[in-house]
C-alpha positions in Angstrom: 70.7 84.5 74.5 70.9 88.1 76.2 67.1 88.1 75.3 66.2 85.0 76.3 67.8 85.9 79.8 65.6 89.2 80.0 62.3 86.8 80.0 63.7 84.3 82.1 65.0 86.8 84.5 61.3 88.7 84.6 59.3 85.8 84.7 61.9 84.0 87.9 61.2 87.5 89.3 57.2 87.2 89.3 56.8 84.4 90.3 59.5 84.3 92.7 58.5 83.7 97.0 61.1 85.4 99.3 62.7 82.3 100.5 66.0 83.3 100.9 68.4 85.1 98.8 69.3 82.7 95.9 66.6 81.7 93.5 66.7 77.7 93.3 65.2 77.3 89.5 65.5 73.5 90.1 68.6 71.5 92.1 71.8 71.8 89.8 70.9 75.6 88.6 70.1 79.0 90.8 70.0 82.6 90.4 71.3 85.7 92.2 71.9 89.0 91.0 70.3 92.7 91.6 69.3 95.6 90.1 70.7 98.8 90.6 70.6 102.7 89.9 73.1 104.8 91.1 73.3 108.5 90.5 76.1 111.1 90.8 76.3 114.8 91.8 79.5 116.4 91.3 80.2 119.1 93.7 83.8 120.9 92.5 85.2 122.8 89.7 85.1 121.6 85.8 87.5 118.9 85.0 90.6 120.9 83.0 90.1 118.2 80.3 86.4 119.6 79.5 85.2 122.3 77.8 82.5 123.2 80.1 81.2 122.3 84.2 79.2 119.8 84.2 76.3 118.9 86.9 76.1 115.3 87.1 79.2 112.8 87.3 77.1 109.3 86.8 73.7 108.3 86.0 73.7 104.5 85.5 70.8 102.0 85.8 72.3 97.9 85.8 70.8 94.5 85.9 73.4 91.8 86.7 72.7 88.1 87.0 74.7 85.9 88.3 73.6 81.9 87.2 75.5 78.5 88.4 74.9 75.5 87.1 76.6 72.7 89.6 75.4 69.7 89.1 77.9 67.8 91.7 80.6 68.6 93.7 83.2 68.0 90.7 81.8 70.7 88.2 80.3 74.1 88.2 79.5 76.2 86.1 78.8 80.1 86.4 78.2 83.1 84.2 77.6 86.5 85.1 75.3 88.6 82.7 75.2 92.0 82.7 72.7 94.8 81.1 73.9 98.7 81.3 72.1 101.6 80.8 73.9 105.1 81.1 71.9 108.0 81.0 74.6 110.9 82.0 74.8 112.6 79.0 71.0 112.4 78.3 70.2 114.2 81.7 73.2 116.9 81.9 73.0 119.3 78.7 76.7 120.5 79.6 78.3 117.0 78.8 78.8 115.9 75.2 78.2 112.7 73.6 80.9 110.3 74.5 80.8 106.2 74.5 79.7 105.5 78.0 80.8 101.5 77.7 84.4 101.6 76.1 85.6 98.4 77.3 86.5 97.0 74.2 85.5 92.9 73.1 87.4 91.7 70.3 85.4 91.0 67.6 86.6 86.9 67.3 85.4 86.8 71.2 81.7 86.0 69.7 81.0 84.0 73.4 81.1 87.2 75.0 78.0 88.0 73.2 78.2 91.6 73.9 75.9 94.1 72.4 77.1 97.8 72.9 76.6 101.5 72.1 77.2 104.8 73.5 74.5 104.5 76.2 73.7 100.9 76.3 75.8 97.2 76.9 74.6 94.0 77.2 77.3 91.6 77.7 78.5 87.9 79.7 80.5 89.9 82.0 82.1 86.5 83.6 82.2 83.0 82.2 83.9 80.0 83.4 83.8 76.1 84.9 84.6 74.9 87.9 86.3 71.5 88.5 87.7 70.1 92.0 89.8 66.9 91.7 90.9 65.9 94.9 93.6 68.3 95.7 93.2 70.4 92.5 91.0 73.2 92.1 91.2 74.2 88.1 88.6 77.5 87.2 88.6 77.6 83.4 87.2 80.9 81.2 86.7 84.5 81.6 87.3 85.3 85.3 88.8 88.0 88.0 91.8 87.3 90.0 92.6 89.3 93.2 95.5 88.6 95.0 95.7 91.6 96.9 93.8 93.1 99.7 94.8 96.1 100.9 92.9 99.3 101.1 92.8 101.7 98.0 96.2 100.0 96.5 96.7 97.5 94.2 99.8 95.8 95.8 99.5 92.3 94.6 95.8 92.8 92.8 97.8 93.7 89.5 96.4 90.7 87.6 93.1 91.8 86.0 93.1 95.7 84.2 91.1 98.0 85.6 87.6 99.7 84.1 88.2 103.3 85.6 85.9 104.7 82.6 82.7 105.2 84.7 83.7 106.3 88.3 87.4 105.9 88.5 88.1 103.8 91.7 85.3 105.7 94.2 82.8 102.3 93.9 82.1 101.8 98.1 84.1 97.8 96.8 86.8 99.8 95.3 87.7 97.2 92.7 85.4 94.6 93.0 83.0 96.3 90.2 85.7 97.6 87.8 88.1 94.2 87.7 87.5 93.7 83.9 87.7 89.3 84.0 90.4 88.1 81.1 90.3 84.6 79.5 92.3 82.6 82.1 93.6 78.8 83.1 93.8 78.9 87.0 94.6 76.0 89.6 95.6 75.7 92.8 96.9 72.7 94.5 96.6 72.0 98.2 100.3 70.2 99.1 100.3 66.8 101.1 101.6 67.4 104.6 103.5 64.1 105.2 107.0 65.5 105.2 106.4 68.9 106.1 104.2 68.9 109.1 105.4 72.5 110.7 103.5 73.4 107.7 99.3 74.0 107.2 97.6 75.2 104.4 100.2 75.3 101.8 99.6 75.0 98.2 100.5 76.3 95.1 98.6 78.3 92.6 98.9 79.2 89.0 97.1 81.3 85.9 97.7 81.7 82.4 96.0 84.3 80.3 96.9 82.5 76.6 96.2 85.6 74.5 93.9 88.4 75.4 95.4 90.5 77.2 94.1 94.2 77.7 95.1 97.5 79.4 92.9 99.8 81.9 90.4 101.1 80.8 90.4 105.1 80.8 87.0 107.2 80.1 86.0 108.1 76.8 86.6 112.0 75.5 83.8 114.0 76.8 83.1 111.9 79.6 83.1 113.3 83.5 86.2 111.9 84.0 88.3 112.4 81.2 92.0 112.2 81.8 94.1 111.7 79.1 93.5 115.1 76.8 96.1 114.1 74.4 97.2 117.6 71.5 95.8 116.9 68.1 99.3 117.1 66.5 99.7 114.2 68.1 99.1 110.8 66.0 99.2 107.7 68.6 98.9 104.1 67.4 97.8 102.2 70.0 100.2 98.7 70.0 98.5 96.9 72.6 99.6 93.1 73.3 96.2 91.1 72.5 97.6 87.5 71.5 100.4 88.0 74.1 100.4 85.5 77.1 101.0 86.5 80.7 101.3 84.0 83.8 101.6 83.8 87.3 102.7 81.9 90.5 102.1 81.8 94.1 103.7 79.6 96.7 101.1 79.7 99.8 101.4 78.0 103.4 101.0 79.0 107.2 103.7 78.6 110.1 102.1 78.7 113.5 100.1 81.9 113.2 101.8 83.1 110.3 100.2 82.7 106.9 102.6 83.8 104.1 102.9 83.9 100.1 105.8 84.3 97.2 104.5 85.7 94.3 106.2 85.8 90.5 103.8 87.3 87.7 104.8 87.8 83.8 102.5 90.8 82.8 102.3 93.6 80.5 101.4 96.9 82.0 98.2 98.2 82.2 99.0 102.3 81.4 100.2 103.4 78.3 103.8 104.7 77.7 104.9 106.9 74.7 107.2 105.9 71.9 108.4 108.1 69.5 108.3 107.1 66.3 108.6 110.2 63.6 107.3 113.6 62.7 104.9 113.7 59.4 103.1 116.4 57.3 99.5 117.7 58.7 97.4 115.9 56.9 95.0 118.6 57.0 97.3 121.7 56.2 99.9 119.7 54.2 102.9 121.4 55.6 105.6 119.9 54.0 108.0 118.5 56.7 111.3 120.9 56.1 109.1 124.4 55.9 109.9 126.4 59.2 107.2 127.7 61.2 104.9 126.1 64.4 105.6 122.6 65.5 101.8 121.9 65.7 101.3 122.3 62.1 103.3 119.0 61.7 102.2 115.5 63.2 104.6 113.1 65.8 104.2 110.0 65.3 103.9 107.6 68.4 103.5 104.8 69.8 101.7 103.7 73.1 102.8 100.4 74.0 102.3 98.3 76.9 105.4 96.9 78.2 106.3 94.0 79.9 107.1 93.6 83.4 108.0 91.1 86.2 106.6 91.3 89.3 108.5 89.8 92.4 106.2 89.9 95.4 105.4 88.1 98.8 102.3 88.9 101.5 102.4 88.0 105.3 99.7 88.2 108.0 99.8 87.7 111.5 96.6 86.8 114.2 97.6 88.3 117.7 94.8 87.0 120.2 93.0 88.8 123.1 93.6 91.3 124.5 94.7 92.7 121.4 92.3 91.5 118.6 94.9 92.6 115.9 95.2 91.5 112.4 98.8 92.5 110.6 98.7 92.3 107.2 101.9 93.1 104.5 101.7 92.6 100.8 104.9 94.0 98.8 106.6 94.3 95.2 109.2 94.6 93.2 109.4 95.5 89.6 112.9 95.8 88.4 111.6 97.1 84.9 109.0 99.6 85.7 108.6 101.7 82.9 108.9 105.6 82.8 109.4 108.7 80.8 113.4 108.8 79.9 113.7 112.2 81.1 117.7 112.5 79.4 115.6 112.0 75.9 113.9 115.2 74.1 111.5 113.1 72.5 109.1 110.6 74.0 111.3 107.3 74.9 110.8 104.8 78.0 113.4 104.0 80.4 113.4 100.8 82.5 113.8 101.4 86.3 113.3 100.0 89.2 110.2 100.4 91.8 109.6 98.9 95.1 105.9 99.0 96.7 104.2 98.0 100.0 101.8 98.6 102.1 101.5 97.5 105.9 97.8 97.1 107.3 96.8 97.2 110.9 93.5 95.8 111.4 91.0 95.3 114.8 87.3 94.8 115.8 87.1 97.9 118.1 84.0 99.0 120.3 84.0 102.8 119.7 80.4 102.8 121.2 78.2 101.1 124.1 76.3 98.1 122.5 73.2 100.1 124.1 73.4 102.9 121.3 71.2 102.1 118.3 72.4 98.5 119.1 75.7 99.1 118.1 78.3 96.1 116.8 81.9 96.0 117.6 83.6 98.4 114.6 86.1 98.1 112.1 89.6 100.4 112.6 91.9 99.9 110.0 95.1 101.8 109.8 97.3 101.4 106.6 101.0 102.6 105.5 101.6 102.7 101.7 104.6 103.4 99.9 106.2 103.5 96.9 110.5 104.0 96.3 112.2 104.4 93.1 115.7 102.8 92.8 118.9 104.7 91.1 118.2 107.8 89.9 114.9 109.5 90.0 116.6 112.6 87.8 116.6 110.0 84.4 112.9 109.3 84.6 109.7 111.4 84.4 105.9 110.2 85.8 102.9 110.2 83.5 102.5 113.9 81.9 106.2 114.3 82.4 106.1 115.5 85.8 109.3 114.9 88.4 109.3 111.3 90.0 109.8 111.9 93.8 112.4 109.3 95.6 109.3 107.6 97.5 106.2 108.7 97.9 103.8 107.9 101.3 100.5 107.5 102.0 98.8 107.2 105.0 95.3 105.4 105.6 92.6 105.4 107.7 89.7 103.4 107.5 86.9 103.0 110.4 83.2 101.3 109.9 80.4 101.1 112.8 77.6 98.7 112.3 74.1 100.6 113.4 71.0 99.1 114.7 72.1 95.2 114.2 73.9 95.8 111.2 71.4 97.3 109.5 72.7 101.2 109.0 76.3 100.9 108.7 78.4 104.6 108.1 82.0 104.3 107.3 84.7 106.9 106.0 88.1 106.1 104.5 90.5 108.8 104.8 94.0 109.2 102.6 96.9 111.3 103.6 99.5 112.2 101.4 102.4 114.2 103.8 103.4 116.2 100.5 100.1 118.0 101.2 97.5 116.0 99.4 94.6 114.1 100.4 91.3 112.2 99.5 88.1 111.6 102.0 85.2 108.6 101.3 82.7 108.9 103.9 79.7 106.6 103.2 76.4 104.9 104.5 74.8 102.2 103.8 71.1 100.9 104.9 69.5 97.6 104.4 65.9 97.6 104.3 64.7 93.6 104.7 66.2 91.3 102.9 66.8 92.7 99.4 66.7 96.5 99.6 70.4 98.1 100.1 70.9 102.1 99.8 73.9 103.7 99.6 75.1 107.2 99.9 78.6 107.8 99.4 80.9 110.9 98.3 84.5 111.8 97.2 86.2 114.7 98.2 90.3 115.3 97.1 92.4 118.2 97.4 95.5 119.5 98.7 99.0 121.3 97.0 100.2 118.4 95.3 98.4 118.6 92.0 101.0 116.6 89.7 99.3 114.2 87.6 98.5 110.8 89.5 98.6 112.6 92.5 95.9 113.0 94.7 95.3 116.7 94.6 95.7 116.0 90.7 91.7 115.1 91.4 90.3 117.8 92.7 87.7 118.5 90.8 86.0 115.4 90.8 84.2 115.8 93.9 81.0 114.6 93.8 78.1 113.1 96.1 76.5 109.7 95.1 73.3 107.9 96.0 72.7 104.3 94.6 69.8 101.6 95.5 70.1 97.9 94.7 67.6 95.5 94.9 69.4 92.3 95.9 67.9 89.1 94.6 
């Protein structure tokens, strides 16, 4: 099939006239997609958790086609199909071989069709049906979910994992590229008005993912970015929760200018937390488990398992009109059984605790510049507030790499965009403050060249004091300077 849609896709692509951007292949099924390279520089120090610097962070070549089949206004159906190339490792000498495409497919999810190695994936990225009946909106099959919207946070967007094995979260969409989609029932239903008439706009939507569940995906060892450097004496068995189910809820409606949602999710986290389990004989040295001497000669036995939490959360956002132009946005959480490092324990255990987290987004069209310059549109300022409090006692629990949990933790955002030249050469830059002294800039351009040619140059820079792990100083040598063409079809 994967072959099939090569052909199909080169022979659409010949004989294609620039009529717009969707490819109409007859009147129930069309084609969009594009086909990208995107190359990465990096700029700073090595990564600790690599032998050696390393020249380039990303060199990735994709094709991705997106096909929908709708027949009527009842049924639709769409499937995204993707083909990667990486060729990092080929083109910098100073990084080893690693597996470029470690998203793993189970190997009973035969739809998914995928065909993988180290440099190279062909898979159905997204799969699923569409039916609308009447009030109820049902999207059946492998899908994203995003709930959330804020800048650089995942408030409410908790549903899908994350792929953060290629280039982390510094994508230009943030998340949009590294959802990974899950098997998953979704409806939503749009609530009668008869009784309630001080309300618009209010349904209720649900999901169900019956049985695949996965965690984020973290880059492969060797790989530019390389996180979790785990000792060798260490011997993890990975207890993920594939065949669990998680679910979801949200109650949706507006009140005058008010548009509002409750939120309840049943998930299983996404990162890792250590379990011990035992200490064994090296395998390798066969010290026997009594005889005295270094700790690393033995092996501890552990388990990383993905726990389950519950997710309480609601969203509000608020229109104010002329002469102010302002967007509000909130979206909050809380998880009452966050887990964390039991600090009180001398070997690995998790502790259940607490943890609230919000984020409050100020949003306006803005004329920083005459409309006479380069034919300037009105820009985008966004200003955002991010944080993240602990309940009871941060002294019982410890972060990832068993560093101090702080009380609460801040971030401050900036974000401003000015359209160029009708829209056509758009520079942005997103700018994160941490007050305990760390921080992380995006600045970015983007040019569209006719009706199909986007290019994109984009970079990352972090640094600051506060270099505990998950902090943003943590990152600072993954600096790097990007450059990525698409050719949208």
């Amino acid at each position: 099939i994967i072959g099939a849609t090569i052909i199909i896709v080169f022979i659409v692509l010949v004989a294609w006239k620039d009529t717009g951007a969707t490819i109409y292949i007859n009147e129930c099924l069309s084609l969009t997609g594009n086909l990208r390279y995107e190359f990465g520089l990096h700029t700073a120090e090595s990564n600790p958790n690599l032998p050696e610097n390393h020249d380039l962070t990303l060199s990735r070549f994709s094709l991705q086609t997106e096909w929908t089949y709708q027949p009527s206004n009842v049924f639709k159906l769409f499937a995204n199909i993707r083909l990667l190339g990486d060729t990092t490792s080929l083109w910098d000498s100073n990084l080893r071989k690693y597996n470029a495409f470690p998203v793993d497919v189970p190997q009973y999810d035969w739809l998914m069709m995928k065909a993988s190695e180290d440099t190279f994936r062909a898979e159905v990225w997204e799969l699923y049906t569409d039916l609308s009946l009447g009030n109820l909106w049902l999207r059946l099959g492998k899908q994203q979910i995003a709930w959330g919207e804020m800048i650089g946070s995942r408030i409410l967007d908790i549903i899908n994992p994350l792929d953060l094995s290629w280039n982390m979260q510094f994508e230009p969409e943030e998340f949009e590229n590294i959802r990974i989609p899950e098997w998953t029932i979704r409806g939503i239903y749009q609530i009668k008005q008869e009784r309630f008439s001080w309300l618009a706009d209010s349904t209720i939507e649900a999901f169900v993912i019956p049985g695949d569940v996965q965690p984020n995906q973290y880059a492969d060892r060797n790989a530019p970015f390389f996180l979790l450097n785990f000792p060798p004496y260490l011997k993890i068995h990975e207890k993920d929760n594939r065949g669990e189910v998680e679910y979801g809820v949200r109650l949706g409606a507006m009140i005058g200018k008010f548009y509002g949602t409750l939120n309840y999710l049943h998930l299983y986290s996404q990162d890792l937390s250590l379990k011990f389990k035992g200490f064994a004989p090296d395998p390798i040295n066969g010290i026997p488990f009594f005889a005295p001497g270094d700790m690393t000669l033995y092996s501890m036995l552990l388990d990383a398992k993905y726990p389950s939490i519950d997710v309480y959360g609601a969203s509000l956002n608020y229109a104010f009109d002329s002469p102010l132009n302002l967007v509000v946005s909130f979206e909050g959480k809380w998880i009452p059984n966050q887990p964390y490092v039991d600090a009180r324990s001398p070997l690995p255990a998790i502790r259940d605790q607490g943890t609230f987290n919000y984020a409050i987004n100020f949003s306006r069209p803005t004329p920083l510049l005459p409309a006479s310059f380069l034919h300037a549109s009105f820009a985008t300022v966004q200003l955002q507030l991010t944080q993240w409090i602990v309940e009871g006692d941060e002294e019982k629990i410890l972060g990832s790499g068993n560093i101090k949990v702080d009380k609460d933790i801040e971030n401050l955002v900036f974000f401003v965009s000015q359209p160029l030249m009708h829209n056509l050469l758009t520079p942005s830059v997103q700018f994160v403050y941490d007050p305990d002294d760390a921080y992380f800039v995006k600045p970015a351009v983007r040019y569209i060249y006719g009706d199909h040619w986007y290019f994109d140059v984009f970079a990352t820079f972090l640094g600051g004091k506060e270099k505990r792990a998950g902090r943003l100083g943590s990152l600072d040598w993954a600096d790097s300077v990007y450059g990525r063409i698409t050719f949208q079809f």
